[in-house]
N, C-alpha and C positions, 0 to 999 in steps of 0.2 A: 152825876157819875164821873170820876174819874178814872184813868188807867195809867197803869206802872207797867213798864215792860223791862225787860232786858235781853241784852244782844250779849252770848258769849264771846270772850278772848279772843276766839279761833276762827270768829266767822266771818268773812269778808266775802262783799259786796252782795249784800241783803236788799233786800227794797219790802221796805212794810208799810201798808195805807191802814188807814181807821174812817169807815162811812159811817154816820151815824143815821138812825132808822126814824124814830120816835124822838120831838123835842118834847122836856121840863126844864125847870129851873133848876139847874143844880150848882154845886159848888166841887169843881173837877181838881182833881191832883196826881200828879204822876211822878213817877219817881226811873231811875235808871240807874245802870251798873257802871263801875269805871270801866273804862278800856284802854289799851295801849295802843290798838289799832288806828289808820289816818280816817279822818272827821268825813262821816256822808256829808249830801247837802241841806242846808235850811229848807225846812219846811215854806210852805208861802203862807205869808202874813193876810193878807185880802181873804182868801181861803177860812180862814180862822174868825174873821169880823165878822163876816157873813154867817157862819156856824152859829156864833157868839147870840146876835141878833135875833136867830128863830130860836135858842133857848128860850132867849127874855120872855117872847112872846107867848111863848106853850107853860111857863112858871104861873101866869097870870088865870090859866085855864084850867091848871090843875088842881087836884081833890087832894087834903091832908088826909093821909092812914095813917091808924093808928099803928106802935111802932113795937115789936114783937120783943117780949121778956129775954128772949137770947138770940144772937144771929150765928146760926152756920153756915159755913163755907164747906161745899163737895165740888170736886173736878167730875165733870161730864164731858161726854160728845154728846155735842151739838149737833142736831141733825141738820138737814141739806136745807130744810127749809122751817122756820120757826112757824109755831100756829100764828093765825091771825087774831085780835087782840077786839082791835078795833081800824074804822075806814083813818085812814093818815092823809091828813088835809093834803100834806108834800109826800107822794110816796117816792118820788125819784132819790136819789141820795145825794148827797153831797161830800164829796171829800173833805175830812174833817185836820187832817194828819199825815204825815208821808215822811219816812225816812229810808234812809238809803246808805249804805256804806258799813264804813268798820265800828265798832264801837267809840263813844265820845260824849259828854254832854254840850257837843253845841247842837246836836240834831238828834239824840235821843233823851229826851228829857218827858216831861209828864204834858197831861192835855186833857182840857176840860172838856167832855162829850153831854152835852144837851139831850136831857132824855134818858129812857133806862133802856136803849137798845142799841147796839150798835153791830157790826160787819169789821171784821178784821181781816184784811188781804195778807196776802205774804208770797213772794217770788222769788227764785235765789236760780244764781247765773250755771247751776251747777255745780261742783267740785273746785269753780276757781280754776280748772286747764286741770291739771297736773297733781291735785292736791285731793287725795279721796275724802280726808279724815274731816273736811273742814266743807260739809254738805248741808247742816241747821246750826243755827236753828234763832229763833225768838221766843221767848217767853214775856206774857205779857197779865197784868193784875188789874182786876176792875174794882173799884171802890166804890160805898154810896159816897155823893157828892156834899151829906150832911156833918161829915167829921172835920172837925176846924182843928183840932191838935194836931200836927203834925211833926210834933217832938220825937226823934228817933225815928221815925216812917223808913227813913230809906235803912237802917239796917234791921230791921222786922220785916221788910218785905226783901233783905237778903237773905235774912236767917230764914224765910218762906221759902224760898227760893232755893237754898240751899239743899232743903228735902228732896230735890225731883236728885232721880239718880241717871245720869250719861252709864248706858250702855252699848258699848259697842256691838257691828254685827258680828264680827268675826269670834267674839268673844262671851258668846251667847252660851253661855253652861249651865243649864235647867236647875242642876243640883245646887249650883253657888248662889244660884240666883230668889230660891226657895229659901235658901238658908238664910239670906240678907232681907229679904221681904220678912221673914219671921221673925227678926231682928228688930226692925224698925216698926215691926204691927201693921203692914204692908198688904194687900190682898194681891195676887200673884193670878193672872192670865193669860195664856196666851190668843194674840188676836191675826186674823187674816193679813197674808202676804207680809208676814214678818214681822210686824206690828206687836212692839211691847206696852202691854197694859198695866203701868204702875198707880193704883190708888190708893190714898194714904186716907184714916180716919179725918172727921172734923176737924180742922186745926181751931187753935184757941182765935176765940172774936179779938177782931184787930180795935185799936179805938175808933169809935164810932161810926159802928160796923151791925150797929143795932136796929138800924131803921129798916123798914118792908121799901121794897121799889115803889118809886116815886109816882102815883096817877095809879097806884092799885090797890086793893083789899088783901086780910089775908087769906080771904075766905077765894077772891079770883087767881092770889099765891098759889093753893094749894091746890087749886083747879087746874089751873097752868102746871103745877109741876106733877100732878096726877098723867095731865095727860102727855106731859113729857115723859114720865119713865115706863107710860104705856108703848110710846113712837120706840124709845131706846130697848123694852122687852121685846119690840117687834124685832128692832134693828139687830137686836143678841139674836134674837133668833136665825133671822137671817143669816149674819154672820158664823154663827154655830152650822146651819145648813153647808153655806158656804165653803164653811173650816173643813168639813164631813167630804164637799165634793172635790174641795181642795187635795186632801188627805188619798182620796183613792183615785185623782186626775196625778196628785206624785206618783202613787203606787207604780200605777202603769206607765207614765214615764220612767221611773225607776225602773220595771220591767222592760220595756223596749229600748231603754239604754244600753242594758246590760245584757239585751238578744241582740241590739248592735254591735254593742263591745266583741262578744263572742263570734259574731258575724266577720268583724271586722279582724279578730284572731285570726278567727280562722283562714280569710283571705289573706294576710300576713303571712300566714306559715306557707297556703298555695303557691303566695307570690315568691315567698324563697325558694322552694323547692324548684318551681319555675326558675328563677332565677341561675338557682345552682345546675338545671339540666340544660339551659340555653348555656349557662359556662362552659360544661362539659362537650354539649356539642360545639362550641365554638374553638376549643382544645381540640377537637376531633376532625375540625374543617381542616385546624389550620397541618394539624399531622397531617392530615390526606393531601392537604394542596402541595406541602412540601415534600410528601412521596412522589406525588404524581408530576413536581418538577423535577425529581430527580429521575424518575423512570423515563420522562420525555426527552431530557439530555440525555439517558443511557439509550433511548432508543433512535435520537439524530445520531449518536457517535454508531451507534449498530449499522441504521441505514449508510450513514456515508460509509462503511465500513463494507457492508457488502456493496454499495455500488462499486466500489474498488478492485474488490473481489471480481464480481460480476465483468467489470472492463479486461481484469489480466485473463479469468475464466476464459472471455471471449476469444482473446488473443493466446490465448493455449490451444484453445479446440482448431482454431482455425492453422495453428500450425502443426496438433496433431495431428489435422486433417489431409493437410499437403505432407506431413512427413510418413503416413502409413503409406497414400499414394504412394509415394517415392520408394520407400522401403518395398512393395510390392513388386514395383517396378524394377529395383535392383535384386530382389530375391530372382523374378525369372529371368536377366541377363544372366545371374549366377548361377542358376542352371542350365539356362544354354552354354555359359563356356564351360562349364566342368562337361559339358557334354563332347562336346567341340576339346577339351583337353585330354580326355579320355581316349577320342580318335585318332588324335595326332600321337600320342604314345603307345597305340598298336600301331601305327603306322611307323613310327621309327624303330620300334622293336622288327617290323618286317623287313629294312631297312640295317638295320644291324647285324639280322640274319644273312643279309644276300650279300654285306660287304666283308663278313665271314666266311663265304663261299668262295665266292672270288679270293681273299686274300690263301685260303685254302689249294684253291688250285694253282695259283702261284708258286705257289713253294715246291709242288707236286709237278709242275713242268720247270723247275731249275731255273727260274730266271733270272737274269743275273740284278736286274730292278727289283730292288726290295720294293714292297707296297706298303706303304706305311699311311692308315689312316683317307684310303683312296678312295674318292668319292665319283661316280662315272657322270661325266657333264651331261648326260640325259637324266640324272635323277637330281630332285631338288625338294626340299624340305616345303611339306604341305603349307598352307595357310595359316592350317591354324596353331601350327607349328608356333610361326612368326607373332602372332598373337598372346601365346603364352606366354612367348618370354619376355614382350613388353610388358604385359602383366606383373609379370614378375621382377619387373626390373625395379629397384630402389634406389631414388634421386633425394639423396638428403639433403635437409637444409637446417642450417642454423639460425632462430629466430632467437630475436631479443621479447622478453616478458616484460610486464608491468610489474615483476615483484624484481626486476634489476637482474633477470638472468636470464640464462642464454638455452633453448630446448631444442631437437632435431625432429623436424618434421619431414614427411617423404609428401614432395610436391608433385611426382609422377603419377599418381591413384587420380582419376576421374573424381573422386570425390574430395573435396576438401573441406574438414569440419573443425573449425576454430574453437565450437562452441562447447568447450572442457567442460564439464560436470565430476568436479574431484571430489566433493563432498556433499553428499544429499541433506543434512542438515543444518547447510544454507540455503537462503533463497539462488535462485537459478543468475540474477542479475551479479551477487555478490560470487560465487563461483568460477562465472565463468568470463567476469573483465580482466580478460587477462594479456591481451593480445593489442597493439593501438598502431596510431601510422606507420613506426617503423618497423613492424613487422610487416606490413604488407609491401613496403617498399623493400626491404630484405630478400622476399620472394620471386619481385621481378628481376633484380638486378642479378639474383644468382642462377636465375632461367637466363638471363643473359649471358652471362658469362659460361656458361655450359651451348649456348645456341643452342637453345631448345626453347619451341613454344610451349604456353599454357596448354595442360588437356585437359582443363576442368572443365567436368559439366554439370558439372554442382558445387558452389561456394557459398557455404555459410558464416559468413562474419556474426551472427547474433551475439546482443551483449559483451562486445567487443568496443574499446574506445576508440573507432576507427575516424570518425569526424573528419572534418572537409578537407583535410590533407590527406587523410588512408584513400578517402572519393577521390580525389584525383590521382594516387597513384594510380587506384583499381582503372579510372579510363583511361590512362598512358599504358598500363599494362596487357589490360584485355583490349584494347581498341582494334575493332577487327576478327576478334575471337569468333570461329564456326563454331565448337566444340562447346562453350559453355549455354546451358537450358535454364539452370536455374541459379537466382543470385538473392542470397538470404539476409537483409541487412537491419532486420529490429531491434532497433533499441541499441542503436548504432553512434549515439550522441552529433548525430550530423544536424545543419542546419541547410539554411537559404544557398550557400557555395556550393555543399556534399551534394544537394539535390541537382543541381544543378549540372554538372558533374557526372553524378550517374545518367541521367539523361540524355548527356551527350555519348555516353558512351553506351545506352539501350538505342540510340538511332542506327553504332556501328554495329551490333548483335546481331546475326541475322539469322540465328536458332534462338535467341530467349526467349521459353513460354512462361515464366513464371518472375515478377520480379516482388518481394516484399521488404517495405522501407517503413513497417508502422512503427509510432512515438520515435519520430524522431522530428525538431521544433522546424518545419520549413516554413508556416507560413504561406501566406498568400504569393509572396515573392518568389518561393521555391518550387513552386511549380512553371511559376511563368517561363518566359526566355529560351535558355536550353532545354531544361526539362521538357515544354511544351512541342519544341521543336522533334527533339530526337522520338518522344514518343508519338509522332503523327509520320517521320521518317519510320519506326519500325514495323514490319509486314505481320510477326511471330508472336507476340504476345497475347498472352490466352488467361493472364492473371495477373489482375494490379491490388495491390494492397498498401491503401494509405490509410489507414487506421491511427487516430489519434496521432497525427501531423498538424494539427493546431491550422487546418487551412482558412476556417470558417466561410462565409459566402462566397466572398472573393473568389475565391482559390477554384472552390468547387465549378462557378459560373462561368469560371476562364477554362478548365478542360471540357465540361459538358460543351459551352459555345466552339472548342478548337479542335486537339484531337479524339474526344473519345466520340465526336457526332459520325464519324465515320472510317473509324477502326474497322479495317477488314476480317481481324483474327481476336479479337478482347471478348471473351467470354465471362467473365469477373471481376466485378470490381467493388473496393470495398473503403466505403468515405463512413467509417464507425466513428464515432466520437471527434466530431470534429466542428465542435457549436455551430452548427447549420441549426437555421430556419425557416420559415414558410418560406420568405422571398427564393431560395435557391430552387425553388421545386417547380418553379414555371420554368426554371433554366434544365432540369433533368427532363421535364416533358417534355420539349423541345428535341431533347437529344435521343428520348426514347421512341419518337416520331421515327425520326429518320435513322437512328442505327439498330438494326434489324437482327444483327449477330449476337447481341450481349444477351445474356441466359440466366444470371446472378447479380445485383444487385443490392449490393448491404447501404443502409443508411441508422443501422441501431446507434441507440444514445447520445442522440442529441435533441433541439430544440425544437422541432418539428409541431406546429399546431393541428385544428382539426382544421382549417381554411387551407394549409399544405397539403392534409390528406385527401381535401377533395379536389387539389389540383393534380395530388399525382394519379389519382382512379380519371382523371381525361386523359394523361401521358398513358397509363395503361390499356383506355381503352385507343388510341393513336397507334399503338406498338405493335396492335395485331395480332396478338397472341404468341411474339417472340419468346418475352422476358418468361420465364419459368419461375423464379424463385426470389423473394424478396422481403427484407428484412429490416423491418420499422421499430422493435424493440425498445424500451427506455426513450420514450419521446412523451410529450405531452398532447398526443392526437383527441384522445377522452371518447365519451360516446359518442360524439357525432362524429368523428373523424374514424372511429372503428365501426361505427353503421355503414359509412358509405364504401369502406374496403370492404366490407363483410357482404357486402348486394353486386358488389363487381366482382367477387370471387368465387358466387353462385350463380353467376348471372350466366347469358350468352359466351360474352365476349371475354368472360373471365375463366373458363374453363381449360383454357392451358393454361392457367399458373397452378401449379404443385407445389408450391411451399409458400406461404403468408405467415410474419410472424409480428402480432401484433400485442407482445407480451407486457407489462408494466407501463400502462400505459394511462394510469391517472381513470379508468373507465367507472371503477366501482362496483359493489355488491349488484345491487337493482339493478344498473346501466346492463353490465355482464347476462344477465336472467335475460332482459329485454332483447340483448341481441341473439340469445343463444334461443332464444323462443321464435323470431324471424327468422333465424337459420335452420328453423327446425327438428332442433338438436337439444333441445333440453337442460336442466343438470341433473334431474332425476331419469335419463337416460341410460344406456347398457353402460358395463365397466370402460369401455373403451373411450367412453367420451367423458368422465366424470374428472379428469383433468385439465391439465392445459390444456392440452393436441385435441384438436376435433377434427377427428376423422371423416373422411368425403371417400371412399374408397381407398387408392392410392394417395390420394392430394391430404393435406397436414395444414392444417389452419390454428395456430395458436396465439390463445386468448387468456388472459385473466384478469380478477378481479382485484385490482392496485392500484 
């Protein structure tokens, strides 16, 4: 038996063996296709002799059959395992053959196979990497070994050859492929996992193509091929089985692809949607976060805005508060003198009458002395006579302005008020600066030159640019003043000198009860020195106001330590805004120990912690129940620094203070409930306590939540 094979054009790196099963004596021929592709390797020689050798021997043993009137050729599959025949002296195999590579005839060429059976291998490296189209293939032709003409063989076994038809898969079209089977006289199948089944009728007998396989009968032929297309009925069957479970294992793949497809739609669509609503909300975050930074900048410019408010607020109230005082107090001077004017003018009217009588009876006894306007040296014009007309007297003065001109003020009134208000539709500061050093120096020099003293007892310089040269006129001028009580100087543009300054000149006061110098820049330094001095020299003062003087601890720790530990007469005093912190409040305990007279104490807005607050409830409780009224306001005490005011102003020791104000003070919603629930006072409580002010009887404790 010989075999022809061939390797297509396109195939590269093949590997094809040939084992032979069964030796005879035969006469092998092979034949092979050109190629252009590079040459496999030579088969081995040794391999081939050894082959050669158990032919010779199995030739010697075999049985001549008679040789059949016609020989056909059919393409079959080969089942997995051929029947067995007969026991084979050698059943192992022997490689007979082996090529490998591209097409070539130094290694694809023909090979004599001993025997009528053989095993043909075949392996290929895949697709070559990269290359799909170039996957098979070999074809390969078996010959009896009895044909000795070999004339033409290799292009009758191309023109053989050329029958099989390359289909591709992609290009697999039932209908084309029916039409070309019909064409050629083709039988047309389809076969399992893709598998095309092309079979062509009997081709014509090749030469010497007539002989029956070597060592058999035809009569064992057709036993053999009986029971071959019994094994291959099986196998169709199978296969057809197979085809069947093939066909409804697609189905339902094809079914749960296309519930995935849909599956996977539809997540598709959720996931946009999603998509599109996490957009929207992410459009929606970022609006809101940019609202809510512009509302948060609109509501620090709000807060700083009312704190500002809140600080001049304070500083209004506290001067409304001493100017209705005052006004009070000059309403009933003003009716005592109208009282007092009213009597001295029935008194001179009785007075007019009697020096009418008299001039009367002059005339009536001829005297030769006219009376003219005679007044008898036992009568003398009452008191309060003398009073009126000082009252009444007008001492003008000419002051220079800050707008470059020149106004007449009357400096003989008890009162004297700088503080113009010519138009209410400016602020009170813009209004009324109108007045600066040289006008207070104008004042004194024209009281001098008249020789006449000061008889103010009230000077209000407010918002005036009087600064550290107006202060020192005012101490050259009043120095030594009885008459002046009250000396008004906010927001006076003075500093570290002006304070200074005044100081010396509240030591020589010995009627000032009231002096007020707040926002004006003195610093730690302006209260020292003179200042400190004159007010520990003054006996009379009943009200200090240094309200946002920028003292900070310093400042603070030098009067509590100096004069105000033991002021005989200071009933007030008022350190508002002036960055103090905890540290200064062991220095006001200290001072509230030992000065016993003070009744008011403001300390609102500044820095005060809750460790401050609970140093000033031991000053409080040290103080004895002096201090009346006290004023913590806009500080940072929090809840625990308003728990421990709030237990010391229910407590024993706390019941003479009447006024607690512990407002804006960082406490909060909850903190607020918790203390209002210790005090016993609620917020769901009667009308009267549902605000700030928590009422104790008369006593005012205020608190809120801020």
């Amino acid at each position: 038996m010989s075999v022809s094979y061939r390797v297509p054009a396109f195939v590269e790196g093949v590997h094809f063996t040939i084992r032979p099963t069964k030796v005879g004596g035969a006469n092998a021929a092979a034949t092979e296709s050109p190629g252009d592709d590079k040459e496999a390797e030579p088969a081995l020689e040794g391999k081939e002799e050894e082959a050669e050798a158990e032919a010779h021997d199995a030739e010697e043993d075999a049985e001549e059959e008679q040789e059949p009137d016609q020989a056909t050729a059919e393409v079959v599959e080969v089942p997995k395992r051929a029947p067995e025949v007969f026991t084979h002296p050698r059943p192992n195999s022997v490689q007979l053959h082996e090529c490998f590579g591209a097409t070539g005839k130094a290694c694809w060429k023909r090979c004599k196979v001993p025997g009528d059976y053989a095993e043909f291998e075949f392996s290929t490296d895949g697709d070559g990497g990269d290359k799909p189209d170039k996957r098979w293939g070999v074809l390969a032709l078996v010959l009896p070994a009895t044909s000795s003409d070999d004339t033409g063989l290799q292009e009758k076994v191309d023109e053989f050859l050329g029958r099989w038809v390359e289909v591709e898969r992609d290009a697999w079209d039932e209908v084309r492929l029916r039409a070309l089977c019909a064409r050629h006289g083709w039988e047309f199948e389809w076969m399992q996992w893709d598998v095309l089944k092309l079979s062509t009728p009997a081709a014509p007998a090749l030469p010497g193509d007539s002989a029956e396989p070597d060592g058999a009968s035809g009569a064992e032929a057709r036993e053999s091929c009986a029971r071959d297309l019994a094994v291959l009925k099986d196998e169709e069957q199978r296969v057809a089985e197979a085809r069947t479970r093939y066909a409804q294992t697609a189905d339902e793949l094809e079914r749960d692809v296309a519930a995935k497809q849909h599956e996977l739609q539809t997540a598709k669509s959720h996931a946009e949607e999603i998509q599109k609503v996490c957009s929207e909300l992410e459009k929606t975050r970022s609006s809101r976060r940019s609202l809510l930074q512009d509302r948060t900048a609109a509501l620090q410019a709000a807060q700083a805005r009312a704190q500002d408010l809140e600080e001049e607020l304070a500083g209004t109230e506290a001067e409304l508060a001493t100017a209705a005082t005052e006004l009070q107090r000059l309403e009933k001077e003003e009716v005592e003198r109208a009282t007092e004017i009213e009597d001295a003018r029935q008194k001179l009217s009785e007075v007019q009458m009697e020096i009418e009588t008299m001039q009367a009876r002059a005339q009536t006894s001829r005297s030769t002395h006219a009376v003219v306007d005679f007044l008898p040296c036992s009568l003398s014009l009452p008191d309060a006579v003398s009073k009126m007309a000082a009252a009444d007297a007008v001492m003008p003065v000419s002051l220079p302005t800050g707008a470059g001109t020149r106004e007449v003020l009357d400096v003989g009134y008890p009162v004297l008020n700088l503080q113009k208000l010519d138009n209410p539709q400016v602020s009170i500061h813009q209004c009324a600066q109108r007045y600066g050093s040289q006008a207070i120096r104008s004042i004194f020099e024209k009281l001098e030159e008249r020789q006449s003293q000061p008889v103010f007892e009230e000077l209000n310089l407010s918002d005036n640019y009087v600064g550290d040269d107006g202060a020192a006129y005012l101490k050259d001028g009043l120095k030594g003043n009885k008459a002046l009580k009250r000396l008004l100087m906010p927001r006076a543009a003075m500093r570290t000198a002006g304070f200074q300054s005044i100081g010396a000149l509240v030591g020589t006061c010995p009627s000032l009860e009231m002096l007020v110098l707040s926002s004006n820049l003195a610093d730690a330094a302006g209260v020292e020195g003179d200042f400190s001095a004159g007010l520990g020299k003054n006996k009379s003062l009943k009200s200090l106001c240094l309200a946002a003087c920028r003292l900070n601890n310093a400042g603070v720790q030098h009067l509590c330590a100096g004069p105000l530990m033991t002021h005989p007469a200071l009933e007030h005093v008022s350190f508002n805004y002036n960055r103090l912190e905890d540290e200064v409040c062991s220095s006001v305990c200290r001072m509230l120990a030992t000065n016993t007279r003070l009744r008011y104490l403001e300390l609102c807005g500044n820095s005060i912690g809750p460790a401050g607050a609970e140093e000033l409830v031991k000053g409080l409780s040290a103080n004895k129940g002096n201090l009346q009224k006290l004023g913590l306001a806009q500080n940072t005490i929090m809840q625990r620094g308003c728990t421990a005011l709030c237990k010391h102003f229910v407590s024993e020791k706390g019941k003479s203070l009447e006024y607690l104000d512990l407002r804006h003070n960082k406490v909060g919603y909850y903190g607020c409930v918790e203390i209002r629930a210790m005090l016993k006072k609620p917020m769901d409580d009667d009308e009267s306590n549902k605000g700030w002010m928590i009422n104790f009887g008369e006593r005012q404790l205020m608190l809120n939540a801020h």
